[in-house]
N, CA and C atoms of all chains as a GROMACS GRO file, in nm:
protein
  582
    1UNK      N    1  -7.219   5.098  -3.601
    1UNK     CA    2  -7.105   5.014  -3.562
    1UNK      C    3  -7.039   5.069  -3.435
    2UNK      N    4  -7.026   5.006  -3.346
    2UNK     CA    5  -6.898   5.030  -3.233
    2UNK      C    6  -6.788   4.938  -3.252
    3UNK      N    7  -6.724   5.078  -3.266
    3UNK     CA    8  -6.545   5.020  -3.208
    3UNK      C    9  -6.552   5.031  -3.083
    4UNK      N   10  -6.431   4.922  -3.082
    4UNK     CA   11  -6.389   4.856  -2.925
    4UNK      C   12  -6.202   4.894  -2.926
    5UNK      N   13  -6.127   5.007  -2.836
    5UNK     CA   14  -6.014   5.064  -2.885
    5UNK      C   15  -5.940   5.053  -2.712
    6UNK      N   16  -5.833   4.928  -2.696
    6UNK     CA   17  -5.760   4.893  -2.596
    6UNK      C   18  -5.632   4.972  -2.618
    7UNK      N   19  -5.542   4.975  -2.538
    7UNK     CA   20  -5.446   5.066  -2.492
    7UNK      C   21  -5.346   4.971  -2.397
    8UNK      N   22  -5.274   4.934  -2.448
    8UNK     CA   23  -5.164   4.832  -2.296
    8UNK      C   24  -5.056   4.916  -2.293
    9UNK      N   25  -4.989   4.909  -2.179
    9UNK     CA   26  -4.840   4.858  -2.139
    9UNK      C   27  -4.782   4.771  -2.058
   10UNK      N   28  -4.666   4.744  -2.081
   10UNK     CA   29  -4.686   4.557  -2.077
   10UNK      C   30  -4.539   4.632  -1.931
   11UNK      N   31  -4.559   4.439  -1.812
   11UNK     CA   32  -4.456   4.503  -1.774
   11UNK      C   33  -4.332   4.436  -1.808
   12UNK      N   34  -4.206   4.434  -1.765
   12UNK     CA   35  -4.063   4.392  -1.811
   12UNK      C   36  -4.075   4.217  -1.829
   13UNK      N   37  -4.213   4.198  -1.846
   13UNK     CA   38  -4.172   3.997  -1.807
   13UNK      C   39  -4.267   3.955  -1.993
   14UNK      N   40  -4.335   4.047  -2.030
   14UNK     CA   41  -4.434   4.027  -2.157
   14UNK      C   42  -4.303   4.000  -2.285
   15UNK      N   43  -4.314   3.888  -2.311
   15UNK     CA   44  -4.214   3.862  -2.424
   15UNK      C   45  -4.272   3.891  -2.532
   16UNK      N   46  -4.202   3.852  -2.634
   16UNK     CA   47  -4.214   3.864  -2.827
   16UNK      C   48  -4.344   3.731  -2.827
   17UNK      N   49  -4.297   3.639  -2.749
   17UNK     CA   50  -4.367   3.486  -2.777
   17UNK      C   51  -4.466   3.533  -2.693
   18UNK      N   52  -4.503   3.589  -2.596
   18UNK     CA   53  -4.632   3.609  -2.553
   18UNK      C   54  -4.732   3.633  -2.613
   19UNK      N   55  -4.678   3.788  -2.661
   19UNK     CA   56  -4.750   3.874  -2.733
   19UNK      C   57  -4.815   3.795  -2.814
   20UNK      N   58  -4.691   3.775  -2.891
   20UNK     CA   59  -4.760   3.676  -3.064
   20UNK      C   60  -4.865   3.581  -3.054
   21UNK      N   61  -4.846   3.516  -2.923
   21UNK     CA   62  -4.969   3.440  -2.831
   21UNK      C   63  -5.063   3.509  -2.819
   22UNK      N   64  -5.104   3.601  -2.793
   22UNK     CA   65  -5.157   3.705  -2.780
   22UNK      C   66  -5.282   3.718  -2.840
   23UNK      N   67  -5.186   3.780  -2.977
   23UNK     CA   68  -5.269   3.782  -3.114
   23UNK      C   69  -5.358   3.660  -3.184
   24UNK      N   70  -5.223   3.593  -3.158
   24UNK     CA   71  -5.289   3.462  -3.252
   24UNK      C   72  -5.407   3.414  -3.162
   25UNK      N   73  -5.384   3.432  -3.035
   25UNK     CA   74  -5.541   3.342  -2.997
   25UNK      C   75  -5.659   3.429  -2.951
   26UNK      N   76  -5.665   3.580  -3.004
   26UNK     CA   77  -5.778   3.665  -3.026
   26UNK      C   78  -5.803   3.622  -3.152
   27UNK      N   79  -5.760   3.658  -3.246
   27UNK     CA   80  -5.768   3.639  -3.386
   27UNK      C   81  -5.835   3.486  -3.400
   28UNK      N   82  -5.784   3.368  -3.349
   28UNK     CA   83  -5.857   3.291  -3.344
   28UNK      C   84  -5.985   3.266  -3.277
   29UNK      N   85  -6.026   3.326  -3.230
   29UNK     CA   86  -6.180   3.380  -3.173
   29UNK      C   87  -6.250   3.440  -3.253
   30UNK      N   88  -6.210   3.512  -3.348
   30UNK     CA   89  -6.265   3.591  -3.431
   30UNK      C   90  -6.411   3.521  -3.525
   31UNK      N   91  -6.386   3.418  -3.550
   31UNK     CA   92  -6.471   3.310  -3.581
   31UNK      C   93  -6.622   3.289  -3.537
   32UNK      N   94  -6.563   3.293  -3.381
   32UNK     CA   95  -6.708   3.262  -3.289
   32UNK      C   96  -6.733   3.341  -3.220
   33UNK      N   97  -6.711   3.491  -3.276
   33UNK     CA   98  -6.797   3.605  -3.231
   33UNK      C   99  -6.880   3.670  -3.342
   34UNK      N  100  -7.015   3.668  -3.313
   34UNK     CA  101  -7.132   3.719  -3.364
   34UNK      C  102  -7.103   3.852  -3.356
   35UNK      N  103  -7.157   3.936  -3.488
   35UNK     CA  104  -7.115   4.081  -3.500
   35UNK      C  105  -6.965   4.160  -3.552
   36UNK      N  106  -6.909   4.041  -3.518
   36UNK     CA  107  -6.730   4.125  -3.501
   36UNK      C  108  -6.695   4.096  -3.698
   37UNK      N  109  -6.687   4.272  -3.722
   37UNK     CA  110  -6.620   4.310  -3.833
   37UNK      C  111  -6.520   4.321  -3.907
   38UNK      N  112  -6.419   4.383  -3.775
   38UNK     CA  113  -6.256   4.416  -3.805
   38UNK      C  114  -6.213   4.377  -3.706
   39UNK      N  115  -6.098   4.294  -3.662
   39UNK     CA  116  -5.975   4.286  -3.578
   39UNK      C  117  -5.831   4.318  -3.582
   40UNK      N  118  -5.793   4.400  -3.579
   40UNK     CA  119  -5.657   4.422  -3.571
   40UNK      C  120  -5.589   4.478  -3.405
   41UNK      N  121  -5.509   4.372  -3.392
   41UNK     CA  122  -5.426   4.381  -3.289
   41UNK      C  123  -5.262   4.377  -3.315
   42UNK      N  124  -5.176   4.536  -3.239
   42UNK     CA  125  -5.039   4.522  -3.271
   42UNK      C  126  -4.948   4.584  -3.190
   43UNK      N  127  -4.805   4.550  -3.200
   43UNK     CA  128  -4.730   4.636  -3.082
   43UNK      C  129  -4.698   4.747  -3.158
   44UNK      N  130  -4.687   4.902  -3.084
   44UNK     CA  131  -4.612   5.009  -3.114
   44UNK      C  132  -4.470   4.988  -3.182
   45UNK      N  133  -4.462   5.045  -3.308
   45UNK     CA  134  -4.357   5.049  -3.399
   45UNK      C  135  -4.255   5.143  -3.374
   46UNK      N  136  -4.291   5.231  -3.275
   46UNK     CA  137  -4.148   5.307  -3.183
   46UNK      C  138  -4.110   5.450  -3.265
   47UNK      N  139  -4.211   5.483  -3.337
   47UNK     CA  140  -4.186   5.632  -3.434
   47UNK      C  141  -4.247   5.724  -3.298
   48UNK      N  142  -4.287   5.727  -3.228
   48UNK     CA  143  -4.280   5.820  -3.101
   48UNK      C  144  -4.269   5.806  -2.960
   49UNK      N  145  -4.188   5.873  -2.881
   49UNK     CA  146  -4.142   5.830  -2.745
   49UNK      C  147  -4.273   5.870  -2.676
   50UNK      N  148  -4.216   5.788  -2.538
   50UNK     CA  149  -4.380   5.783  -2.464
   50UNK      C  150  -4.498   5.736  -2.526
   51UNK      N  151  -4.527   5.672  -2.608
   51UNK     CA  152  -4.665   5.537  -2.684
   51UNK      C  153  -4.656   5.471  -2.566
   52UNK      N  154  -4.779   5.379  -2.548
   52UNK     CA  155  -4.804   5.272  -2.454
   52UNK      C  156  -4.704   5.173  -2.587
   53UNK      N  157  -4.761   5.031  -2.512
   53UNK     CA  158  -4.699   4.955  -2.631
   53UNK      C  159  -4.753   4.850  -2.688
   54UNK      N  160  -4.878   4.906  -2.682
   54UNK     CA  161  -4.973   4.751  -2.773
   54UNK      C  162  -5.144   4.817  -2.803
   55UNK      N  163  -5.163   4.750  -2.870
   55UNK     CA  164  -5.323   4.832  -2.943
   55UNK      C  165  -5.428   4.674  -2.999
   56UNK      N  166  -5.558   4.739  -2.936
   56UNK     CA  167  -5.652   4.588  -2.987
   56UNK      C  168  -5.734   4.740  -3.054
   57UNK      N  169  -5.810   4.691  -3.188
   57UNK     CA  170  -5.916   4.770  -3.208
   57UNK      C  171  -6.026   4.707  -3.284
   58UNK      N  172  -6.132   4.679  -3.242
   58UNK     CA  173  -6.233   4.587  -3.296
   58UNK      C  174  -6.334   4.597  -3.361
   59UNK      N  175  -6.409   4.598  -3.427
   59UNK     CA  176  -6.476   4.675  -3.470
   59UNK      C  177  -6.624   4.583  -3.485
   60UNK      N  178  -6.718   4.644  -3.405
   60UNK     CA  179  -6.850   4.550  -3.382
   60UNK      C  180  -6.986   4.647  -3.484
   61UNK      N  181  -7.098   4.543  -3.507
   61UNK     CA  182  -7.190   4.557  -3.541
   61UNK      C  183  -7.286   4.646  -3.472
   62UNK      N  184  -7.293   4.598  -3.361
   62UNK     CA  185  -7.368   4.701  -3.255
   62UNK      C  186  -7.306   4.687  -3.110
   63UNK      N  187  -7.361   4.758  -3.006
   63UNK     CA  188  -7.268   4.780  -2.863
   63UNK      C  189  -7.281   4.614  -2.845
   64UNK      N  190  -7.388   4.543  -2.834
   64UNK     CA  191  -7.435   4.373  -2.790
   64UNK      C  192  -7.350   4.287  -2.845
   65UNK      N  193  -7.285   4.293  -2.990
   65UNK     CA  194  -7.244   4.239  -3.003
   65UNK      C  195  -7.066   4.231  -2.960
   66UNK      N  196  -7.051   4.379  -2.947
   66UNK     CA  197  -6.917   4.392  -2.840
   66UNK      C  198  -6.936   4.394  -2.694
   67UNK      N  199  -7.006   4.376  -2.659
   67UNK     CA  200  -7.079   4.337  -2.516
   67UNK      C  201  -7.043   4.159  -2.465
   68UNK      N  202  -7.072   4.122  -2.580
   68UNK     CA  203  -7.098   3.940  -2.607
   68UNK      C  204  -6.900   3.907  -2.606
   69UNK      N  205  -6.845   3.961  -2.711
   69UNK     CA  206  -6.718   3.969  -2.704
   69UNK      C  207  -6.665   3.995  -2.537
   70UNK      N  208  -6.657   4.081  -2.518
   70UNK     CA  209  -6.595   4.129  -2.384
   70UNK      C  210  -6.642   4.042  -2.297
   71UNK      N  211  -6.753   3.958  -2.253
   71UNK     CA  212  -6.760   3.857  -2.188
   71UNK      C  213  -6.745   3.721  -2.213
   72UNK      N  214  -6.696   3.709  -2.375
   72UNK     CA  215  -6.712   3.595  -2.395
   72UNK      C  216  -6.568   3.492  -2.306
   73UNK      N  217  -6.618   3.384  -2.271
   73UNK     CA  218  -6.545   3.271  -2.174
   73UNK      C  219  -6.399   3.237  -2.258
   74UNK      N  220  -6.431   3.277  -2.377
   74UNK     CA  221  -6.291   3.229  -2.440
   74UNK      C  222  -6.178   3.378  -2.414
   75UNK      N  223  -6.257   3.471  -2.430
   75UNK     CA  224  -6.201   3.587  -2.447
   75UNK      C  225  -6.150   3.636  -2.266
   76UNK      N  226  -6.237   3.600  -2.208
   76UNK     CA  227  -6.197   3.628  -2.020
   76UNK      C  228  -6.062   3.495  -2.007
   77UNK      N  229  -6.074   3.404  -2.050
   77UNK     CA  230  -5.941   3.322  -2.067
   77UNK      C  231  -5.826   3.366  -2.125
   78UNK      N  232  -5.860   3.448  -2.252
   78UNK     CA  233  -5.684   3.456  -2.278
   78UNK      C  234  -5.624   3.609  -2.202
   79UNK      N  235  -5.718   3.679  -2.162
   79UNK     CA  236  -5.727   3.801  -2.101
   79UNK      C  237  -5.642   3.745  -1.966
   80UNK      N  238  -5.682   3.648  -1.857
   80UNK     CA  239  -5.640   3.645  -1.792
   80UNK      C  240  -5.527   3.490  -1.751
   81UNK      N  241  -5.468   3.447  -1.890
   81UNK     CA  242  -5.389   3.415  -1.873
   81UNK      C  243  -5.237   3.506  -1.947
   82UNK      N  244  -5.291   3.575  -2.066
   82UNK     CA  245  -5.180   3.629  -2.118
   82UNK      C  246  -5.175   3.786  -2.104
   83UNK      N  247  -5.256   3.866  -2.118
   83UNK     CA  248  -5.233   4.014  -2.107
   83UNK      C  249  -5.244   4.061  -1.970
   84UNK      N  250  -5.395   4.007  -1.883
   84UNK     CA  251  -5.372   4.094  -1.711
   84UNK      C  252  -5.282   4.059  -1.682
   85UNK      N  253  -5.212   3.939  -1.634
   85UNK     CA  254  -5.112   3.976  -1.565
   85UNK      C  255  -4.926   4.028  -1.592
   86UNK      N  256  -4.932   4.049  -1.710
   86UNK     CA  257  -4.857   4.214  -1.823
   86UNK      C  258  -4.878   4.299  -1.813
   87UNK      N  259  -4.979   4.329  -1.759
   87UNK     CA  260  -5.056   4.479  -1.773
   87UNK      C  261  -4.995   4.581  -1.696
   88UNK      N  262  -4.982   4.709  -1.714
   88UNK     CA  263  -4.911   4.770  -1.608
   88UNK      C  264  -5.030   4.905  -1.618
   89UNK      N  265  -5.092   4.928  -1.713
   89UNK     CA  266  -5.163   5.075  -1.773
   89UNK      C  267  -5.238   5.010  -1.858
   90UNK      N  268  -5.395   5.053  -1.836
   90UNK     CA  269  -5.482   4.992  -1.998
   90UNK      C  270  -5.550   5.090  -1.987
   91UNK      N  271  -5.627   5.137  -2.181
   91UNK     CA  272  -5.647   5.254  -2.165
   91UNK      C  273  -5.778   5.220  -2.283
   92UNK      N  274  -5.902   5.239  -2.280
   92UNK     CA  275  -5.995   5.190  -2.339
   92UNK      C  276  -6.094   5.284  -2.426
   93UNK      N  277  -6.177   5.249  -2.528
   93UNK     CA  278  -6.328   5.381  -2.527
   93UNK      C  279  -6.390   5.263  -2.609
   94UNK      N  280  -6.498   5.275  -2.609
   94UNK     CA  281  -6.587   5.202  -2.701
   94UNK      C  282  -6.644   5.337  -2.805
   95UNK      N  283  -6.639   5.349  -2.944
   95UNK     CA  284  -6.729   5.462  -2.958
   95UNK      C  285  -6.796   5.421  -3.111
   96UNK      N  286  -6.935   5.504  -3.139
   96UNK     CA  287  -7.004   5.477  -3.234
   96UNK      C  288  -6.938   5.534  -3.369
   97UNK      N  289  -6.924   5.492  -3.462
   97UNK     CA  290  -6.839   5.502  -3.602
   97UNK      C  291  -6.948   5.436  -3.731
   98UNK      N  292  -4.951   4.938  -4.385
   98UNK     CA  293  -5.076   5.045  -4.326
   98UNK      C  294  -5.018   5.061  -4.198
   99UNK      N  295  -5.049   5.188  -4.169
   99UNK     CA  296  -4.971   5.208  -4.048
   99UNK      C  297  -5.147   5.280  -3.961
  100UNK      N  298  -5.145   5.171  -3.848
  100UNK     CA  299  -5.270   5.248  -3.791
  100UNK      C  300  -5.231   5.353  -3.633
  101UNK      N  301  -5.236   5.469  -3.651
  101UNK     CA  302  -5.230   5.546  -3.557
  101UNK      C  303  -5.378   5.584  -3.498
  102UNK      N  304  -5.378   5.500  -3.293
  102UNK     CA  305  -5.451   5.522  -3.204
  102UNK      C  306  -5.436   5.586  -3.083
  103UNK      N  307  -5.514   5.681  -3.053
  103UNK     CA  308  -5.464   5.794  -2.937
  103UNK      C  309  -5.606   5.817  -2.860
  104UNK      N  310  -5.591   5.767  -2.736
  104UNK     CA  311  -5.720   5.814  -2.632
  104UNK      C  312  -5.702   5.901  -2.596
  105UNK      N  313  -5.797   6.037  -2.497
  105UNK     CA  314  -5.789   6.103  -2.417
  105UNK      C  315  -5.899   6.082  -2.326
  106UNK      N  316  -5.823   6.113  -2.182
  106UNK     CA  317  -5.943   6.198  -2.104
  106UNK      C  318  -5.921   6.331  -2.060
  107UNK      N  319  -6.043   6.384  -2.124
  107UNK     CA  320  -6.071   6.533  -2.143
  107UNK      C  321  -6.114   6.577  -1.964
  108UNK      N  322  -6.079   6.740  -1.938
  108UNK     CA  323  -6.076   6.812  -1.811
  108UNK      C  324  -6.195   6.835  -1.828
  109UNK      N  325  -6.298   6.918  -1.704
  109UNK     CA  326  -6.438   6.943  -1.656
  109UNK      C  327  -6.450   7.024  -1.757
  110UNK      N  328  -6.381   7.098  -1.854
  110UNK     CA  329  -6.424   7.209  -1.930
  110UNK      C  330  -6.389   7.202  -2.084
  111UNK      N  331  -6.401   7.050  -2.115
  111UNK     CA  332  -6.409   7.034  -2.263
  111UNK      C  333  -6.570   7.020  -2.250
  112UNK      N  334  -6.648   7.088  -2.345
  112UNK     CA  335  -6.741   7.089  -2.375
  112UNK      C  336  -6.784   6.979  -2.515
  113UNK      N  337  -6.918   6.948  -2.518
  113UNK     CA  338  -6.970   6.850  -2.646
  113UNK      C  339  -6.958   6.990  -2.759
  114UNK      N  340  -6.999   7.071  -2.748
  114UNK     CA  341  -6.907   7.202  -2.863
  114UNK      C  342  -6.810   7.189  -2.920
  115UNK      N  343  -6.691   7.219  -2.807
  115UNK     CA  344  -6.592   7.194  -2.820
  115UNK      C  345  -6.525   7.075  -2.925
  116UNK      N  346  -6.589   6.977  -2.851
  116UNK     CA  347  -6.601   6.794  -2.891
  116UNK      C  348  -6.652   6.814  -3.057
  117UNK      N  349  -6.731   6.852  -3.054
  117UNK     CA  350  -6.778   6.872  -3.214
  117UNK      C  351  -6.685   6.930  -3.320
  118UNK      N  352  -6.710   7.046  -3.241
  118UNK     CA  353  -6.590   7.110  -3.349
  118UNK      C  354  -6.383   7.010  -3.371
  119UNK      N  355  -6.369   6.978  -3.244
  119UNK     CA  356  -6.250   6.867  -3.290
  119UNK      C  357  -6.286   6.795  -3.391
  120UNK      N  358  -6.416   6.715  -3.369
  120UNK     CA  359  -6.405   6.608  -3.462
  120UNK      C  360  -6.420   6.670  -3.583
  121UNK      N  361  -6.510   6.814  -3.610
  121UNK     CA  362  -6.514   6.824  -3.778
  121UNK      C  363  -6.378   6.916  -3.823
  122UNK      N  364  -6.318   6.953  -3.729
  122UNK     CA  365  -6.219   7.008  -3.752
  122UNK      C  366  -6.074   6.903  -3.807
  123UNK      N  367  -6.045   6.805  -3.743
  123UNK     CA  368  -5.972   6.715  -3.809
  123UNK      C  369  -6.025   6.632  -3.920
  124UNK      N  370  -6.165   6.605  -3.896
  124UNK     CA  371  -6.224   6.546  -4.021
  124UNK      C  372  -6.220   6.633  -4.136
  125UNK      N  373  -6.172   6.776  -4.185
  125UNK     CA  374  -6.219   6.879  -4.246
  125UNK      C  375  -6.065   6.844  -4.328
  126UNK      N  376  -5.962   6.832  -4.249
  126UNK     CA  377  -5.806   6.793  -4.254
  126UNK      C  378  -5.814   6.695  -4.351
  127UNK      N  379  -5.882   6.590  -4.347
  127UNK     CA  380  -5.826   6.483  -4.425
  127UNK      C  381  -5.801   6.488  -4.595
  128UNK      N  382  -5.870   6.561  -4.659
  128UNK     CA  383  -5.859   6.544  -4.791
  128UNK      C  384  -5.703   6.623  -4.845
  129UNK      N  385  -5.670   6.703  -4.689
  129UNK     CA  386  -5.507   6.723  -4.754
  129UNK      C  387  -5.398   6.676  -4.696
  130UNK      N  388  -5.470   6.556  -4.680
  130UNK     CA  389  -5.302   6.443  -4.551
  130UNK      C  390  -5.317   6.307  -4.681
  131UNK      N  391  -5.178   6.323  -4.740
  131UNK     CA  392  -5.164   6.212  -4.846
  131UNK      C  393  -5.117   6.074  -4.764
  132UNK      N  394  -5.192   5.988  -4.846
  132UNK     CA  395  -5.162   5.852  -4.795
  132UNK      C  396  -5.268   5.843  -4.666
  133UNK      N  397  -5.403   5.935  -4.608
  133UNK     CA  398  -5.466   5.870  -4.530
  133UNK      C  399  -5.571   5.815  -4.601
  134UNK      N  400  -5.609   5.673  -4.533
  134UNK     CA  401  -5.672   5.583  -4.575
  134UNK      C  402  -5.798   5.586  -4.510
  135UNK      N  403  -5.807   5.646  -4.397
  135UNK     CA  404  -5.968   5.620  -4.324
  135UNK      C  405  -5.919   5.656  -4.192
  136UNK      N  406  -6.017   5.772  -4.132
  136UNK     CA  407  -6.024   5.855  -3.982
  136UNK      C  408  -6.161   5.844  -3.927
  137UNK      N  409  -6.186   5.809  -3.812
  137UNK     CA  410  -6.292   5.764  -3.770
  137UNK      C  411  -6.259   5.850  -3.558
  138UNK      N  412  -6.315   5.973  -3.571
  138UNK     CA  413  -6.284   5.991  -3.406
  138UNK      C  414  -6.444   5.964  -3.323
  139UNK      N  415  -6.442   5.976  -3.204
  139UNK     CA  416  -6.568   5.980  -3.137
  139UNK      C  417  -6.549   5.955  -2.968
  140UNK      N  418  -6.668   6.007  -2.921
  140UNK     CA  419  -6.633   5.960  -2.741
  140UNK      C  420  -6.720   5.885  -2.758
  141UNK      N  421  -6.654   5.801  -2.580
  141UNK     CA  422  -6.697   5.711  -2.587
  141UNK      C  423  -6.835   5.700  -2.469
  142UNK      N  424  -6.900   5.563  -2.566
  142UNK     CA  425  -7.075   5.559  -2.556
  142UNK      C  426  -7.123   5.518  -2.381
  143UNK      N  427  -6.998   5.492  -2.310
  143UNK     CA  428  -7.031   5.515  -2.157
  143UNK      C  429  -7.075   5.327  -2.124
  144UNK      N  430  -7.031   5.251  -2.188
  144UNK     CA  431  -7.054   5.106  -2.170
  144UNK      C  432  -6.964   5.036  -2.071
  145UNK      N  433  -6.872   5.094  -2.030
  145UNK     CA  434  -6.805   5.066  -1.917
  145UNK      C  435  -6.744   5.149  -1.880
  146UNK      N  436  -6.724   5.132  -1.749
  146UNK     CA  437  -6.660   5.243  -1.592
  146UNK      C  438  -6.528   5.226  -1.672
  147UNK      N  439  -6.508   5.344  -1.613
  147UNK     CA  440  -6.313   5.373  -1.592
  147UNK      C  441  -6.271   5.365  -1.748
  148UNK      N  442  -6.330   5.367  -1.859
  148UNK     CA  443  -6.298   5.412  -1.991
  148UNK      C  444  -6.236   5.522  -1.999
  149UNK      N  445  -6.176   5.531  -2.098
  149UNK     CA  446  -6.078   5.701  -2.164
  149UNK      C  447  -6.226   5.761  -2.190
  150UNK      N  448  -6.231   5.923  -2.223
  150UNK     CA  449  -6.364   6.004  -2.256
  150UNK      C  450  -6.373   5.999  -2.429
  151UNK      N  451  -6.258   5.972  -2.529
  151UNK     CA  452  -6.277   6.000  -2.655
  151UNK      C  453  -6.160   5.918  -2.752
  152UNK      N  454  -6.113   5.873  -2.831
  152UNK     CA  455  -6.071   5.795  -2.934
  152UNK      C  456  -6.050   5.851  -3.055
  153UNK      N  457  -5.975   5.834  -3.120
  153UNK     CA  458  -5.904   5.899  -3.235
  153UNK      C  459  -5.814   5.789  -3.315
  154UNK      N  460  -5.881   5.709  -3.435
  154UNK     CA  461  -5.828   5.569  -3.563
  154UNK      C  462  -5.772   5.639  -3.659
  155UNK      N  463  -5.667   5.675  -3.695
  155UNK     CA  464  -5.633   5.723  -3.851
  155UNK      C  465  -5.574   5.586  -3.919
  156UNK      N  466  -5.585   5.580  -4.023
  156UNK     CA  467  -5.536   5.475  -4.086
  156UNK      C  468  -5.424   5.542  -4.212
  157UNK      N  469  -5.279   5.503  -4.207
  157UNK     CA  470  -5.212   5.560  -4.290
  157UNK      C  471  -5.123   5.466  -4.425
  158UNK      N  472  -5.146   5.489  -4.508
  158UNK     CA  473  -5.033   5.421  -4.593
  158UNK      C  474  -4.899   5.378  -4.548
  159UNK      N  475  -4.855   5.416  -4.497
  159UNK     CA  476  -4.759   5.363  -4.458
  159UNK      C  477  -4.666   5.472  -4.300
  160UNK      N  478  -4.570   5.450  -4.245
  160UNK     CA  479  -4.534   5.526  -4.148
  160UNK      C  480  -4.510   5.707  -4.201
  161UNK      N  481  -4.434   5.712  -4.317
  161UNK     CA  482  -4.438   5.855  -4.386
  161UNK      C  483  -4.543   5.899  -4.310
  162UNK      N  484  -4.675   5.915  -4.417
  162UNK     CA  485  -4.786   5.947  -4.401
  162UNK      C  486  -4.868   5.957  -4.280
  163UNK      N  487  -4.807   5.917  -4.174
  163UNK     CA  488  -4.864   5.951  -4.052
  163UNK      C  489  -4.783   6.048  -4.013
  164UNK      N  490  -4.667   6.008  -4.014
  164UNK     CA  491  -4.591   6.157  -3.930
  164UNK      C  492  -4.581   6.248  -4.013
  165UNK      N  493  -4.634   6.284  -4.150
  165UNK     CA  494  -4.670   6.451  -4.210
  165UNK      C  495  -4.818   6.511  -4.102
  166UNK      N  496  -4.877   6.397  -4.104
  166UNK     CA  497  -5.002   6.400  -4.017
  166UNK      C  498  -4.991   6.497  -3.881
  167UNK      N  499  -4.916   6.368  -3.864
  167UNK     CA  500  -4.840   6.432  -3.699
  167UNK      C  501  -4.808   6.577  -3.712
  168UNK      N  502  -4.672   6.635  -3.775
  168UNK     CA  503  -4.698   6.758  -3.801
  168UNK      C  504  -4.727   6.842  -3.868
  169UNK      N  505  -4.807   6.832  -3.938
  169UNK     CA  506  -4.888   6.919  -4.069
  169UNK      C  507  -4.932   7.008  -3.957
  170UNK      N  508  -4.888   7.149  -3.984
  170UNK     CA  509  -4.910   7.293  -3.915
  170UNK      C  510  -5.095   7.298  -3.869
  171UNK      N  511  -5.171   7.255  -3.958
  171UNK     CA  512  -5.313   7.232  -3.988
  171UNK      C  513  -5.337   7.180  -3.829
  172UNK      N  514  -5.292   7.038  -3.853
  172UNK     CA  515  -5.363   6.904  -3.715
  172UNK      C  516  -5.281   6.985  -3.622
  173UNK      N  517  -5.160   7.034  -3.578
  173UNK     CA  518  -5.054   7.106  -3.464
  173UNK      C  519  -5.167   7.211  -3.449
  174UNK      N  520  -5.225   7.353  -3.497
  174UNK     CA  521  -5.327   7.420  -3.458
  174UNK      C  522  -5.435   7.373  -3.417
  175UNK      N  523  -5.526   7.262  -3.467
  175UNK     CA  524  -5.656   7.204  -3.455
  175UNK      C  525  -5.624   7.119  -3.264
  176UNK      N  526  -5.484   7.087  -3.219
  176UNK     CA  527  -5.427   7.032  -3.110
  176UNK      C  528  -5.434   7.154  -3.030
  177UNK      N  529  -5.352   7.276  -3.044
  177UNK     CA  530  -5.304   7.380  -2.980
  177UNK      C  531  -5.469   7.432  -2.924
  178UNK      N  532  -5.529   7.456  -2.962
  178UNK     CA  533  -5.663   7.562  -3.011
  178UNK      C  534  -5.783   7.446  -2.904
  179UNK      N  535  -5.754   7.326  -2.941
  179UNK     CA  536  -5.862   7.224  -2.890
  179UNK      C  537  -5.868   7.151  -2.810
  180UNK      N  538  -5.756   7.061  -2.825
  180UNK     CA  539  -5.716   6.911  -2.766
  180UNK      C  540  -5.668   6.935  -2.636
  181UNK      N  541  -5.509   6.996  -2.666
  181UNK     CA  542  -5.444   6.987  -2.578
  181UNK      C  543  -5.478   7.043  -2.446
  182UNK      N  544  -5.559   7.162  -2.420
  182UNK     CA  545  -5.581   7.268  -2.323
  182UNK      C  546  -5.673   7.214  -2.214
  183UNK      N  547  -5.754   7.105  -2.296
  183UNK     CA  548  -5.852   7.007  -2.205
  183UNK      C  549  -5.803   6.861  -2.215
  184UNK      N  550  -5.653   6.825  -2.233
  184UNK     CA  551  -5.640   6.681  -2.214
  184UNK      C  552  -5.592   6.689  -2.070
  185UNK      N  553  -5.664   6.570  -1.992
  185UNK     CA  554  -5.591   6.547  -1.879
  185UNK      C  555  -5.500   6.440  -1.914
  186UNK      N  556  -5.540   6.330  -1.974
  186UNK     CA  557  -5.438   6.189  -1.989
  186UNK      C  558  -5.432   6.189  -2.116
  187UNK      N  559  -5.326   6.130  -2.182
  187UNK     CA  560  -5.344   6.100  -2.344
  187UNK      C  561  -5.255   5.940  -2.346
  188UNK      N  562  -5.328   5.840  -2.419
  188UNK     CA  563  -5.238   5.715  -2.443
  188UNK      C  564  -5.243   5.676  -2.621
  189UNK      N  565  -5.108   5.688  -2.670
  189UNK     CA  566  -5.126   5.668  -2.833
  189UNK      C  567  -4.995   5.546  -2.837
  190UNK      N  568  -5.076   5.470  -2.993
  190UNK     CA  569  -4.975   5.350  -3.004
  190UNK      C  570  -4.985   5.431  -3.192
  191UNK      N  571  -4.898   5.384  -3.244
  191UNK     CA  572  -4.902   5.382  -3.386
  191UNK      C  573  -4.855   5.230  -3.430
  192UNK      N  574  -4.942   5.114  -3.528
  192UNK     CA  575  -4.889   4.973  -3.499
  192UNK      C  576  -4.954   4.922  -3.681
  193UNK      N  577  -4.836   4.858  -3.720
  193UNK     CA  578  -4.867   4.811  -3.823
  193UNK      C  579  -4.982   4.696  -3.881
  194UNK      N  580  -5.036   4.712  -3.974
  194UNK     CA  581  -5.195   4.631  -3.975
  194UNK      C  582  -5.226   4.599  -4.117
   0.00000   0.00000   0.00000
């Protein structure tokens, strides 16, 4: 299995309603990706200073099928209507688990 | 469930040794951190440029149980001794799931 482990910080314009946008329309993808195991996506709960402030962690079948994800047309859409341009710091690893 | 995620990128002189021994060294930790649910560390498999070097998933019962984590004298040495001396960057979220 590869996990897929994102890292944001958002800048001063990323609302509550974004975010939640956010989620809800990864999560709704979740469906029509081949391979994909676990999704959980969430903002930092603020128990330590200095955290970025948001976390995707995915959890794939093999690297191809998180390969397929990361390019998929639905997924380059909500990427670059709701999180790049929030983004201030992203912080990534893919690793075998 | 409280999921605590923390990247690093490691300096020219963390070694895959080194790397080993972190991971069985915190993995060795878990059977005396109450309330963890599932730890999964690893670097990452080199599938895309400009990635963090390594990844670190704990999964906790609830917020408690991560911050004994946090400082249980145990994981603070296994940091002092390992982590810290070769982190160049570190990005951690802790986010409810």
């Amino acid at each position: 299995m590869i996990r897929h482990v994102v890292l944001f910080t958002w800048d001063e314009e990323m609302t509550d309603e974004l975010e939640r946008q956010f989620v809800a329309e990864l999560t709704a993808l979740g469906p029509e990706l081949k391979g994909l195991r676990a999704y959980h996506a969430g903002r930092d709960v603020g128990l330590v200073e200095g955290n970025f402030d948001f976390a995707v962690v995915a959890d794939f079948e093999d690297a191809a099928s998180y390969l397929a994800y990361r390019d998929h047309p639905g997924h380059q859409d909500i990427i670059a209507r709701l999180s790049r341009p929030h983004t201030k710091t992203r912080a990534a690893v893919q690793y075998e688990f």
